[in-house]
C-alpha angles and dihedrals in degrees: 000000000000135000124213110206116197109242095208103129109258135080093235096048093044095063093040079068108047102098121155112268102203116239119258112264108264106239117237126249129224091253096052088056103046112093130200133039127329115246130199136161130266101243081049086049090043089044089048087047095051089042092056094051095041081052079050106050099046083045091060097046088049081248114150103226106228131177123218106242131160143057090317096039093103083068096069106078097168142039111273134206110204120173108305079345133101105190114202125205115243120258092016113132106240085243090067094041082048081057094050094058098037104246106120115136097210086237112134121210 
């Protein structure tokens, strides 16, 4: 909400002309106005889970999870852990990163 305050010089005058101005309509997204389940795919599902245990893992150790992103990303072919980081390769899916380290639960998905 904003208020629109007179600018006509006195006190009195100036609230006499605060009144409430409405604010302007928020515009919808795609995703408000789609309606029905979301659907992915099952590779997608499998890569969120082991990401999710990848984010776990490192939360567990006290390790910052960091890509390696950048003009000498390509040199880093496996998953790092360097100092409190654990560096991932670009482009690895985080089940193979989970392999890497060695944390992976032997549950398939």
């Amino acid at each position: 909400m904003t208020i629109e305050i007179g600018a006509t010089g006195s006190r009195d005058t100036e609230r006499e002309g605060i009144q409430e101005v409405p604010a302007p309509p928020v515009a919808s997204t795609d995703t408000e106005d789609r309606r029905g389940p979301v659907t992915i795919s099952s590779s997608e599902y499998e890569r969120i889970q082991a990401a999710a245990e990848l984010y776990v893992f490192a939360e567990r150790r006290g390790l910052q999870l960091v890509r390696a992103d950048g003009p000498n990303g390509h040199l880093v072919s496996q998953a790092l852990v360097l100092g409190n980081l654990l560096l991932l390769p670009p482009g690895r899916h985080p089940r193979d990163v989970l392999r890497a380290v060695g944390a992976v639960s032997g549950v398939s998905y």
